[in-house]
VEXDREN-2710 file (C-alpha; in Angstrom, 1 decimal):
% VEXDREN-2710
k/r/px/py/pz
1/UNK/-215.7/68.8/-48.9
2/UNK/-216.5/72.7/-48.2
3/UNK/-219.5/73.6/-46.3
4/UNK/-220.7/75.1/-49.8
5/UNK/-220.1/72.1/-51.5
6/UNK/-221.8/70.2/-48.3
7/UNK/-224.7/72.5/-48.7
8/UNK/-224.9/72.4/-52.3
9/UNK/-225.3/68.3/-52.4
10/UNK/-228.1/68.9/-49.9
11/UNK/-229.9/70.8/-51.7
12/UNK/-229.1/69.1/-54.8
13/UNK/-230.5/66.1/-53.5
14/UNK/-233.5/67.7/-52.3
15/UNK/-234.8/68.9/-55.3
16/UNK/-234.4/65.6/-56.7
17/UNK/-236.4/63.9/-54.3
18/UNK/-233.6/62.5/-52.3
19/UNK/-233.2/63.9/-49.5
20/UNK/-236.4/62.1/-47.4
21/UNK/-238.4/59.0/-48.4
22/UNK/-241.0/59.3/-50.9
23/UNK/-245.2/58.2/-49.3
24/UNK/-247.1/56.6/-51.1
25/UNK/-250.0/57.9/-49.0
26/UNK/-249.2/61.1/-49.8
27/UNK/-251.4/63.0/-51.9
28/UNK/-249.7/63.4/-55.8
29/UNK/-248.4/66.7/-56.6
30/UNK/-250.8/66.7/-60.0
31/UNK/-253.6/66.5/-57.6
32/UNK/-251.9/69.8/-55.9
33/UNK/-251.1/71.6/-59.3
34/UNK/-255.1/71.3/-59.8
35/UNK/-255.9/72.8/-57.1
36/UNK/-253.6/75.6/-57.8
37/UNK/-255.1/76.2/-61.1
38/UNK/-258.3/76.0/-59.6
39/UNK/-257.4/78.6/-57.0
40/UNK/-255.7/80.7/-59.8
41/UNK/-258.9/80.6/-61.5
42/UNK/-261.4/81.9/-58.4
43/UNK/-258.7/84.6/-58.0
44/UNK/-259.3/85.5/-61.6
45/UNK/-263.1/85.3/-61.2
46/UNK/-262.8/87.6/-58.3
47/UNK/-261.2/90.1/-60.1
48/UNK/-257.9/89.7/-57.4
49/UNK/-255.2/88.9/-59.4
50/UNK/-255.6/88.9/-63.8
51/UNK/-255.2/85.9/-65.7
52/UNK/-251.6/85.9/-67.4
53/UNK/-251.5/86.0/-71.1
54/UNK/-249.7/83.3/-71.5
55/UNK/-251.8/81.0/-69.3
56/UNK/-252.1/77.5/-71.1
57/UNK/-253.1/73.8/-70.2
58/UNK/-250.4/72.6/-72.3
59/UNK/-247.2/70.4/-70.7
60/UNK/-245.2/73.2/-68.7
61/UNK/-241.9/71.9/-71.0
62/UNK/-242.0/71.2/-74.5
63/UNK/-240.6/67.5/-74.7
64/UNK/-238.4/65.2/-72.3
65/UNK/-235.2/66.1/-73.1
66/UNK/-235.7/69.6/-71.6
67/UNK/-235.6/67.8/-68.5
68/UNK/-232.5/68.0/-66.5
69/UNK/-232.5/65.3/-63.8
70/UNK/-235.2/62.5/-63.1
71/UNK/-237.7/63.0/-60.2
72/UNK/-240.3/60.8/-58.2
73/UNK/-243.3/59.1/-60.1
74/UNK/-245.5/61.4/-57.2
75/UNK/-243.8/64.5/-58.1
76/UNK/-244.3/66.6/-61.7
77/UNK/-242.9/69.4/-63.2
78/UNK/-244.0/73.1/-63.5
79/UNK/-242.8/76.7/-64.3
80/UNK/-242.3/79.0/-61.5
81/UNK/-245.5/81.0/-63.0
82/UNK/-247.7/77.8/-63.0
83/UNK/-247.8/78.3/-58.7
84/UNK/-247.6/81.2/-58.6
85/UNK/-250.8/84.3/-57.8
86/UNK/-248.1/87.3/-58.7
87/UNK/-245.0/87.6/-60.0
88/UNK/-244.2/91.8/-60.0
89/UNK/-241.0/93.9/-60.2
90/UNK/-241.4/96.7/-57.6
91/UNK/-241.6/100.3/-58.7
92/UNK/-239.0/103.2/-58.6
93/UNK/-240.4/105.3/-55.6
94/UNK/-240.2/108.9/-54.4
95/UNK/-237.6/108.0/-51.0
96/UNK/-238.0/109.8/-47.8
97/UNK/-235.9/110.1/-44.6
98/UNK/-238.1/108.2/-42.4
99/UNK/-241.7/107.0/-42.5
100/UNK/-243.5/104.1/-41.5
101/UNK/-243.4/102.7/-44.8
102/UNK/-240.3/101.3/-46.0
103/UNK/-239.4/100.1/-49.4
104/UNK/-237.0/96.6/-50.0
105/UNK/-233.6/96.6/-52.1
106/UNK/-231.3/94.4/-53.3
107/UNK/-228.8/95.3/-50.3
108/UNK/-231.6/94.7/-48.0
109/UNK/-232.1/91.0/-49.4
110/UNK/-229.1/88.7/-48.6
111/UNK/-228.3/85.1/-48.4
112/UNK/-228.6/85.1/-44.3
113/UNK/-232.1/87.0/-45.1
114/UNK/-234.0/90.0/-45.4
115/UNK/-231.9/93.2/-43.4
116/UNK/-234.4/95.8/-43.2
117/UNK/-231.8/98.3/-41.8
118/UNK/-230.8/99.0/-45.3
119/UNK/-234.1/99.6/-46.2
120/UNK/-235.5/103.0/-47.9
121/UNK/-238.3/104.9/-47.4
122/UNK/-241.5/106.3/-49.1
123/UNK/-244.0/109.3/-48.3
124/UNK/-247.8/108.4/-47.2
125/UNK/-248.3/110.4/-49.6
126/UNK/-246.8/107.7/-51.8
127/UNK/-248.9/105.0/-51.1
128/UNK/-251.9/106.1/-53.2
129/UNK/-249.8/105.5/-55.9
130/UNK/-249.8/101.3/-55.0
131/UNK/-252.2/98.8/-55.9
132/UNK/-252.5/96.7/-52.6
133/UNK/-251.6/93.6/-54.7
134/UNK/-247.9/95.4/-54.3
135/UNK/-248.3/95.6/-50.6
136/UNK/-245.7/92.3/-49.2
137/UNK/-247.7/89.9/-47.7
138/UNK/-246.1/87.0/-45.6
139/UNK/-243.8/84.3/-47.3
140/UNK/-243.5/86.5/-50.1
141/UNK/-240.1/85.5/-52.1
142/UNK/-238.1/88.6/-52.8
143/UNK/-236.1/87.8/-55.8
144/UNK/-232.9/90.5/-57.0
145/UNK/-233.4/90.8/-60.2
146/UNK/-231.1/92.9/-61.8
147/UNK/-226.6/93.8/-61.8
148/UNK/-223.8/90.9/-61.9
149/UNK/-223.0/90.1/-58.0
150/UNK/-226.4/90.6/-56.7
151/UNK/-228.7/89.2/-59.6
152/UNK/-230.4/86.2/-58.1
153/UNK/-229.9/86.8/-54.4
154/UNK/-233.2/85.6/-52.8
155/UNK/-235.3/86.2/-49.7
156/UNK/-238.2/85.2/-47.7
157/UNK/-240.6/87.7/-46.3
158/UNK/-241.5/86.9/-43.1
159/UNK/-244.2/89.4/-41.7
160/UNK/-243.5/88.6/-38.4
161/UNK/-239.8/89.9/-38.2
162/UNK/-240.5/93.3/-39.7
163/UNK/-242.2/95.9/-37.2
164/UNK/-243.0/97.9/-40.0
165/UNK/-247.4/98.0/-41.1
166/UNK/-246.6/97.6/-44.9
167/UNK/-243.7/97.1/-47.2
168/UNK/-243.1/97.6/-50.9
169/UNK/-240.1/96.6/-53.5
170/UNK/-238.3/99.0/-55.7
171/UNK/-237.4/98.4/-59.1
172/UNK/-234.6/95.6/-58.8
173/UNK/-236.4/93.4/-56.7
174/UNK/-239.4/91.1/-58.3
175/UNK/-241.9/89.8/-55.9
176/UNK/-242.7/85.9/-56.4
177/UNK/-246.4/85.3/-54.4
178/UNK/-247.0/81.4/-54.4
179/UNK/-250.2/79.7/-54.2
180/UNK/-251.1/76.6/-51.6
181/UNK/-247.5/75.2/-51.7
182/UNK/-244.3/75.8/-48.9
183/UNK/-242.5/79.0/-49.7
184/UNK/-239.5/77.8/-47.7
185/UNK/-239.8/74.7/-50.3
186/UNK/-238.8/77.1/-53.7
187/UNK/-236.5/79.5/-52.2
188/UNK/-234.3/76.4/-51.3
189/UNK/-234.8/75.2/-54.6
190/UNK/-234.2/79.0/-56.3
191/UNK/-231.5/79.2/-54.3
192/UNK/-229.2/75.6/-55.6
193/UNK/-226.4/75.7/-57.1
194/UNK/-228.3/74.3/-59.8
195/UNK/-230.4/77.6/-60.5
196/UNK/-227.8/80.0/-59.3
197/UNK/-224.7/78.7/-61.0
198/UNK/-226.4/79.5/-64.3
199/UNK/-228.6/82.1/-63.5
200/UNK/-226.4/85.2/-64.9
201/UNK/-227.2/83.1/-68.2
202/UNK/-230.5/83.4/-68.2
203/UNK/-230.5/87.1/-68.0
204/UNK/-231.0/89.4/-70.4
205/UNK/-228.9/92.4/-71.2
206/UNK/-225.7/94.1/-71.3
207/UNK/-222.7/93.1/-69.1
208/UNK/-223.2/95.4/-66.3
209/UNK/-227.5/95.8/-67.1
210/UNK/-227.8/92.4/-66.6
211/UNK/-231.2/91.2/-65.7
212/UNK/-233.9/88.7/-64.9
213/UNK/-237.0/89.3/-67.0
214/UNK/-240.3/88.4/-65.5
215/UNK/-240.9/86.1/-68.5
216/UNK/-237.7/84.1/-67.6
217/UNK/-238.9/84.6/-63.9
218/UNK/-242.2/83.1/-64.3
219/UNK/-241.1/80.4/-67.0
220/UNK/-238.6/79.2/-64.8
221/UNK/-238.7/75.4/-64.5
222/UNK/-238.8/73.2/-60.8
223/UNK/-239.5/69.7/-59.8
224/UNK/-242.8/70.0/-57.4
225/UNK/-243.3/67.1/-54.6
226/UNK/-246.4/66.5/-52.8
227/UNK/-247.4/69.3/-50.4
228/UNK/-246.6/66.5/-47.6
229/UNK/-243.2/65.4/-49.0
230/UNK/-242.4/69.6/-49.5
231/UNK/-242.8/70.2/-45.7
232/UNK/-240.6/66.7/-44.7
233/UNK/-238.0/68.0/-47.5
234/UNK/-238.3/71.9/-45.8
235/UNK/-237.9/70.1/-42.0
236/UNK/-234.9/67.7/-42.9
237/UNK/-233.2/70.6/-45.1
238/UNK/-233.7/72.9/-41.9
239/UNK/-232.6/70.4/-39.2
240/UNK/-229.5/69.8/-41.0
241/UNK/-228.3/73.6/-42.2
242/UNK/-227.5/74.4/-38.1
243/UNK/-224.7/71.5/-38.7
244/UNK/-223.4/72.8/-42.0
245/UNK/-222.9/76.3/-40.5
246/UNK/-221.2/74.8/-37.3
247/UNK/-219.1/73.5/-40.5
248/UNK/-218.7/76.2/-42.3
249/UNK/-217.5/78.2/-38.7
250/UNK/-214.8/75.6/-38.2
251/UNK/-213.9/75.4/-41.6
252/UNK/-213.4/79.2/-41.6
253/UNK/-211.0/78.9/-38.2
254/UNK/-209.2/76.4/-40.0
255/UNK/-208.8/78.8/-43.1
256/UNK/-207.4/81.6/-40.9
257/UNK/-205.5/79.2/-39.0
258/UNK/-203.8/77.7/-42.4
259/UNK/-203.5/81.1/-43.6
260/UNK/-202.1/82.6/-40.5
261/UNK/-200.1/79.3/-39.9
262/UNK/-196.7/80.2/-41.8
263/UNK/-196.4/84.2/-40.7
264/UNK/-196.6/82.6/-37.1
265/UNK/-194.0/80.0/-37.5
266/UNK/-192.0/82.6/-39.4
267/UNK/-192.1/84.4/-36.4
268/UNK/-191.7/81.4/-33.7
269/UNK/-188.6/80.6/-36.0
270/UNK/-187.1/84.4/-36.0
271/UNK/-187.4/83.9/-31.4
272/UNK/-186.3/81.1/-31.5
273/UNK/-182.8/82.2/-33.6
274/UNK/-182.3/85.3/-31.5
275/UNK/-182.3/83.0/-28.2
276/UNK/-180.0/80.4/-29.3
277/UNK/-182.4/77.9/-29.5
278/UNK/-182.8/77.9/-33.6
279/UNK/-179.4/76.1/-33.9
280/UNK/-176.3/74.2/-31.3
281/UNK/-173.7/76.3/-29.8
282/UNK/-170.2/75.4/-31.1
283/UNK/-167.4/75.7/-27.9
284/UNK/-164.8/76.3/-30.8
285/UNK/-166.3/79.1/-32.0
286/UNK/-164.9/82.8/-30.5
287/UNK/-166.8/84.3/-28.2
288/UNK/-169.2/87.2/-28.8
289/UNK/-167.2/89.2/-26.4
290/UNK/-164.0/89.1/-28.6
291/UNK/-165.9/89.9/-31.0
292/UNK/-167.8/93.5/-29.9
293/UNK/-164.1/94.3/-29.0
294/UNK/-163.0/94.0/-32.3
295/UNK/-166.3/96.3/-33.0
296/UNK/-165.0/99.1/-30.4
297/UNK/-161.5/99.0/-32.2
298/UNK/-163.0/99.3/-36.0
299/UNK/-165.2/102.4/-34.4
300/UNK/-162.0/103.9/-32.8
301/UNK/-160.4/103.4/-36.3
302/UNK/-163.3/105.4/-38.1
303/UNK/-163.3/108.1/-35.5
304/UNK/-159.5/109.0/-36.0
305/UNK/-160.5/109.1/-39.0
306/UNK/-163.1/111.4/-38.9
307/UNK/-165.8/109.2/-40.9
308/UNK/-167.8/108.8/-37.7
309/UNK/-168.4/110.5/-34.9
310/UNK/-167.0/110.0/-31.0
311/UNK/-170.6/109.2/-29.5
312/UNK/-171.1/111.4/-26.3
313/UNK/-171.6/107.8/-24.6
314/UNK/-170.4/104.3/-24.7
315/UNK/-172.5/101.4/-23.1
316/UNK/-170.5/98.3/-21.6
317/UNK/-172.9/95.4/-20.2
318/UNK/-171.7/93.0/-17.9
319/UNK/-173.1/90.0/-16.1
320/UNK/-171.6/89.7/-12.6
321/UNK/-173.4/87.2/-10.0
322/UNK/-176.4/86.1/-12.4
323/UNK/-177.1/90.0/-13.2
324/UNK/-177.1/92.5/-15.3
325/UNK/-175.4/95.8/-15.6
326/UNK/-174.6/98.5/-17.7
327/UNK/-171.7/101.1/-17.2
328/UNK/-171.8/104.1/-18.6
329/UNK/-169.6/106.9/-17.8
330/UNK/-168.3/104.9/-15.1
331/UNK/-171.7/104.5/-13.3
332/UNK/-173.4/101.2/-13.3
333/UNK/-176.7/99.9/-13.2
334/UNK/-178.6/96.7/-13.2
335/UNK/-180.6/96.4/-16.1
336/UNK/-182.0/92.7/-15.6
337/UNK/-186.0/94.6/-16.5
338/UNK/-184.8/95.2/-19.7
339/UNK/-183.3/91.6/-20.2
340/UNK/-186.1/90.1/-22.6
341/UNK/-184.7/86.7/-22.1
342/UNK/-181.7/84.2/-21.5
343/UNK/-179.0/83.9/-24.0
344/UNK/-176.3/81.4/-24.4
345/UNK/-172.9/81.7/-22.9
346/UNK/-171.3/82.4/-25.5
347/UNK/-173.5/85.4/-26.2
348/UNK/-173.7/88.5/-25.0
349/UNK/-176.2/91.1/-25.1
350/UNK/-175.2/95.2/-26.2
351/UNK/-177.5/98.2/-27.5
352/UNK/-177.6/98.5/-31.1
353/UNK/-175.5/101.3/-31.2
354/UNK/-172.9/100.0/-30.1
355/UNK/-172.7/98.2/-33.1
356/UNK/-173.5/99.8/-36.2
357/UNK/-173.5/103.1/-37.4
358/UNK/-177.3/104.6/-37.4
359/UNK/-178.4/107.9/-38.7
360/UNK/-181.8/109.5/-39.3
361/UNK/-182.6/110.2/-43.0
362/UNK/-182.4/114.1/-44.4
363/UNK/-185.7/116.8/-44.5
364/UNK/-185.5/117.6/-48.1
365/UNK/-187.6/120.4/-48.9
366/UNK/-190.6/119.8/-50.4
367/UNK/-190.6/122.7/-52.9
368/UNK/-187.5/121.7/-54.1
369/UNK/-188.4/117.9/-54.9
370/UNK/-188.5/117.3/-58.4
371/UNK/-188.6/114.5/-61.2
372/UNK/-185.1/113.9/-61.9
373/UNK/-181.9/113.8/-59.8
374/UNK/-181.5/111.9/-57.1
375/UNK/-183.7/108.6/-55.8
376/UNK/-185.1/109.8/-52.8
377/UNK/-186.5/106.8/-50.0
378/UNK/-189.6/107.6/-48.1
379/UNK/-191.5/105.6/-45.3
380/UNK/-193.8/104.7/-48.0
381/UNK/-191.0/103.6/-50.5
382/UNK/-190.3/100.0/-49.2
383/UNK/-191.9/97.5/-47.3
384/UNK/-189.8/94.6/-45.3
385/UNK/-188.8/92.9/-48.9
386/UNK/-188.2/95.7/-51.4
387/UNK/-187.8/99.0/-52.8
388/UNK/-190.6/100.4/-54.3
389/UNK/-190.6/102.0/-57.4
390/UNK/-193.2/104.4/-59.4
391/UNK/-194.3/107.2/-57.1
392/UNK/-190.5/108.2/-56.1
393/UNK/-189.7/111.9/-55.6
394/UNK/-186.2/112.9/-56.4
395/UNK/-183.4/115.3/-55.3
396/UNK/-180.5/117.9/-57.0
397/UNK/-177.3/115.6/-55.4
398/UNK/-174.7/117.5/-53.5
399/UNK/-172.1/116.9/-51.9
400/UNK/-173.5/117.5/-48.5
401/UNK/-175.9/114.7/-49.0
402/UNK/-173.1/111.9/-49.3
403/UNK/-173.5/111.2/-45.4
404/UNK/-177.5/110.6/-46.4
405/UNK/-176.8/107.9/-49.1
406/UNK/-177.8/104.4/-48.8
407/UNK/-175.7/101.2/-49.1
408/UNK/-176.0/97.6/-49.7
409/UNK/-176.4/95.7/-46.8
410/UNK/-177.8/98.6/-44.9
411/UNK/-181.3/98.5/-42.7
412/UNK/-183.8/100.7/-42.8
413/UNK/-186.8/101.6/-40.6
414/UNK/-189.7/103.3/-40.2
415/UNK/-189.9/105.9/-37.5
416/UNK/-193.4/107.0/-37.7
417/UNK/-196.8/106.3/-39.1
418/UNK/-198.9/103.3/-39.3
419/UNK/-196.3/101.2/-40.1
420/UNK/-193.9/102.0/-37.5
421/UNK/-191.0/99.9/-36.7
422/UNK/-191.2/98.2/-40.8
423/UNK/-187.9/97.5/-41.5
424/UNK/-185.8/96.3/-44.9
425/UNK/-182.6/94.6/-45.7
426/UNK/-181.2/96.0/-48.7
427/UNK/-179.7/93.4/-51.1
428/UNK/-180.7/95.8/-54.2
429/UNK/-179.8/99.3/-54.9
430/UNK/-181.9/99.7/-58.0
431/UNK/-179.9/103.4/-58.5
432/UNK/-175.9/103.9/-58.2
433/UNK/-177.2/106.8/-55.5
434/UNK/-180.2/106.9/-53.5
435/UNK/-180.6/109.0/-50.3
436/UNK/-182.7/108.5/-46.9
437/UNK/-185.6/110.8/-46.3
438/UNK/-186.2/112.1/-42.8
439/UNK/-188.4/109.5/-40.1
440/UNK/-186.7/106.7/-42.1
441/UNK/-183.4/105.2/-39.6
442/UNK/-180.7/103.8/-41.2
443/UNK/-178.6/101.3/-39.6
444/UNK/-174.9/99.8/-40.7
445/UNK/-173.8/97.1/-39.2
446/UNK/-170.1/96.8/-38.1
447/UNK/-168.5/93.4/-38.6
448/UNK/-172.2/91.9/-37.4
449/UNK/-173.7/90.1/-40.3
450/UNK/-176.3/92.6/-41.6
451/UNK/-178.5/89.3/-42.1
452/UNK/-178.4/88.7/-38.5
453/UNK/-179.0/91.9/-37.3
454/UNK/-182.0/92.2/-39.5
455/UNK/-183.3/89.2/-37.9
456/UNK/-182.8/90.7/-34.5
457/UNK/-185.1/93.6/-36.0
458/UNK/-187.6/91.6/-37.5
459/UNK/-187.8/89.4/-34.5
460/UNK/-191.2/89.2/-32.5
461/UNK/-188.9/90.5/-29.1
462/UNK/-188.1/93.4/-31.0
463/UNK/-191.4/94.3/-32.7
464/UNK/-193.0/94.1/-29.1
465/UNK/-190.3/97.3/-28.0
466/UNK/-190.8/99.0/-30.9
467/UNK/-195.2/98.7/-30.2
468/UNK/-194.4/99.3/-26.6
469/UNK/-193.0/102.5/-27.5
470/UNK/-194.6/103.8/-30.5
471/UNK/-198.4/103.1/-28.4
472/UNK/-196.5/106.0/-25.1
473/UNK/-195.5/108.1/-28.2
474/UNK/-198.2/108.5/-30.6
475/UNK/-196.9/106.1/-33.5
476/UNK/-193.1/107.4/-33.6
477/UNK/-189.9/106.0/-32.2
478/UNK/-187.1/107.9/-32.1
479/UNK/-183.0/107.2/-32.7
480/UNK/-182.5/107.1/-28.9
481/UNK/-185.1/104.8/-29.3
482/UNK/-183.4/102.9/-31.9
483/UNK/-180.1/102.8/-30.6
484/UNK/-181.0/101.5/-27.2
485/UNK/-182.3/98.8/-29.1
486/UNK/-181.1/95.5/-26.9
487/UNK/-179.2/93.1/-29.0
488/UNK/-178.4/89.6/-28.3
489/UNK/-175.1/88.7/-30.3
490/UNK/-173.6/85.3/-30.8
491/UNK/-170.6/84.5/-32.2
492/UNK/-169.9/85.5/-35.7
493/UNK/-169.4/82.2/-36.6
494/UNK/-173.1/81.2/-35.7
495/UNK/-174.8/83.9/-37.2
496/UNK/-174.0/82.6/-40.4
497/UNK/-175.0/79.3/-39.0
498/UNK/-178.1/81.2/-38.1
499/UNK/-178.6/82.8/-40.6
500/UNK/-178.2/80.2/-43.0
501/UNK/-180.6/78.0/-41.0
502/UNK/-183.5/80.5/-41.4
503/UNK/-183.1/81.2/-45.1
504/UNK/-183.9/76.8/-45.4
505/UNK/-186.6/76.7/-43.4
506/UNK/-187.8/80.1/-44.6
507/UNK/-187.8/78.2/-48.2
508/UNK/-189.5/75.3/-47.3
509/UNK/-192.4/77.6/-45.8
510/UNK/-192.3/79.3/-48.9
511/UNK/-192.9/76.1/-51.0
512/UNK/-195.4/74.5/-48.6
513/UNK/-198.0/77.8/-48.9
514/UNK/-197.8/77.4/-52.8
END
């Protein structure tokens, strides 16, 4: 059971009379209703409140079957009018910057109570203009009676926690001003499930101009205990709502928690695959090593023939003596700070580009985008599953531009902006051509699986670099940045076993959330 559903029953059972034991000493509530009347009636006399026009000594429902639930032989029913001195929508005031006289909306009444620091203001000159009958006085209820998500929203007035000498309403708020029974008593009964689940049905009005009437407001029906029984049902009700927000607390951790549950393990499953520790080592399989020099020789091969560039530097890392180094240009270095973790020895660990081709995207000109031509992909045209579509911008191709187009199997990430270091697989190409805009790094993977790699990127070791250096750099990383990437690489062989590993267990996550 929910804390609402907790606190629901509560109250449920509260305004059926059983929540606390019934005493038969106490004093009936028919005796109470006539001294309410009685008290309504020397009001009258005194000229402090007017008699209501529908005042009647007739049976406040019409036969038993209006009735919805049984209550207590001690207890009787009533409308809300019946004990009550003054039921009043506010007016619609002339608002000031400041005074000492505020005036109450609806955002100033919520369900944790009355927040006077969204309170309005009046003029002195203002107050002529209200009968003191309008003025709050304590334990008045505060009732929102009008607009679908705030209509019934209800308050207690408590005098004593507003520093302000007097108070008023506006128009969307109705004032409900009880006579000689616990206020505390009917705002827990006005606010049940059983009044508020069908209160939008009682109101009157258009869709959005729904609203509470003060004839439904005062007609409103409620089971009324003794005055004794009213205060044990207000103590027990209060005693026990410190327990169901302790609930409710816990229940919300455990709802974040659940929520947050598989994006962690997602994450504690992507480490755990880049360290070796997501499936066995085979001894048969070739080592990594082999394997980047079969990824020098392929580069070598597109250098002579001119569909890649000679990069001004090549990075060699070595381990020698439990350390390790990188050459470059024939000088070496220990690099063991930038070693995130260990790897398997059958791994080794390169820079990025040393294995794939990467290239920034192209700065198109803005005055020459247009509606047709060429699919261009911005920063804000993919997140880390797909390519968007619908608010593309498009190119004139040429031939220029082939060195800019994007393939399947390629990876793309976000060099600047909020959402820095997002990244994509592409398994889709929803055009035949589609170029790379400018801040958006592409990266080709040579004979690495592209799924692995993109693993690698989306890896929690990885997204810490990329925050690491975006946070020095105000939000960008750059393809220096990017290409001294670390990258732990296995052998082929168990990258697909990797690979394939992550894809089940990425399912079964998928199916468990559902």
């Amino acid at each position: 059971m929910k804390a609402q559903q907790l606190k629901n029953a509560i109250l449920q059972l509260a305004i059926q009379g059983k929540l606390v034991p019934q005493d038969p000493n106490d004093e009936p509530a028919s005796v109470l209703l006539e001294k309410i009347k009685q008290e309504k009636e020397k009001l009258i006399a005194e000229g402090k409140i007017k008699k209501s026009k529908k005042a009647s000594d007739n049976p406040p429902y019409l036969n038993e079957s209006e009735l919805p639930f049984e209550i207590p032989e001690s207890w009787v029913w009533v409308r809300l009018g019946d004990i009550s001195s003054y039921i009043q929508r506010g007016k619609s005031p002339q608002y000031c910057t400041k005074s000492p006289f505020p005036v109450i909306s609806q955002k100033c009444i919520q369900w944790e109570g009355l927040k006077m620091e969204y309170a309005k203001f009046i003029t002195t000159d203002s107050l002529d203009k209200y009968a003191d009958i309008r003025f709050l006085k304590n334990k008045d209820l505060l009732w929102n009676s009008t607009g679908l998500g705030t209509l019934g929203r209800i308050a207690i007035y408590f005098e004593k926690l507003n520093s302000y000498e007097l108070s008023v309403v506006d128009s969307h708020v109705t004032v409900v001003r009880l006579l000689k029974v616990v206020p505390e008593y009917i705002y827990y009964y006005l606010s049940s499930y059983y009044v508020q689940s069908v209160i939008e049905d009682k109101a009157d009005g258009s869709t959005k101009q729904k609203e509470l009437s003060l004839a439904t407001i005062s007609g409103y029906l409620l089971p009324l205990p003794p005055l004794s029984e009213q205060k044990r049902i207000v103590a027990k009700i209060e005693e026990l709502l410190p327990f169901i927000e302790q609930y409710a607390k816990k229940e919300q951790e455990l709802t974040a928690l659940h929520q947050a549950f598989p994006e962690q393990l997602k994450k504690s499953i992507l480490q755990a695959a880049i360290q070796g520790k997501l499936t066995e080592q085979n001894p048969n399989d070739e080592p990594a090593v082999e394997l980047i020099k079969r990824i020098q020789m392929e580069k070598e091969r597109l250098i002579l023939e001119k569909k890649i560039k000679k990069p001004k530097q090549h990075s060699e890392i070595i381990v020698r003596d439990n350390f390790h180094y990188e050459i470059i240009g024939g000088a070496e270095r220990c690099i063991d700070d930038e070693i995130p973790f260990e790897i398997p020895e059958s791994w080794c660990w390169v820079r990025l580009g040393e294995i794939a081709m990467t290239f920034g995207g192209y700065a198109f000109k803005s005055e020459k985008l247009m509606n047709t031509g060429t699919l261009i992909i911005r920063i804000s045209d993919f997140n880390d599953k797909e390519i968007l579509l619908g608010s593309n911008v498009r190119y004139q191709y040429e031939d220029y531009l082939e060195k800019y187009l994007l393939y399947h199997s390629d990876i793309l990430i976000a060099m600047t902006g909020g959402t820095v270091g997002k990244s994509i697989l592409v398994h889709v190409l929803p055009e035949d051509k589609i170029l790379i805009n400018q801040r958006v790094a592409c990266i080709r993977s040579l004979l690495i699986l592209p799924e692995y790699l993109d693993v690698v990127i989306k890896s929690p070791s990885t997204k810490e670099k990329i925050n690491s250096i975006k946070n020095s750099t105000n939000d960008n990383i750059s393809m220096v940045d990017i290409n001294n990437f670390m990258i732990p690489i296995p052998p082929l062989e168990e990258q697909q076993r990797i690979v394939s590993k992550i894809e089940i267990l990425f399912f079964s996550l998928e199916n468990l959330t559902k």
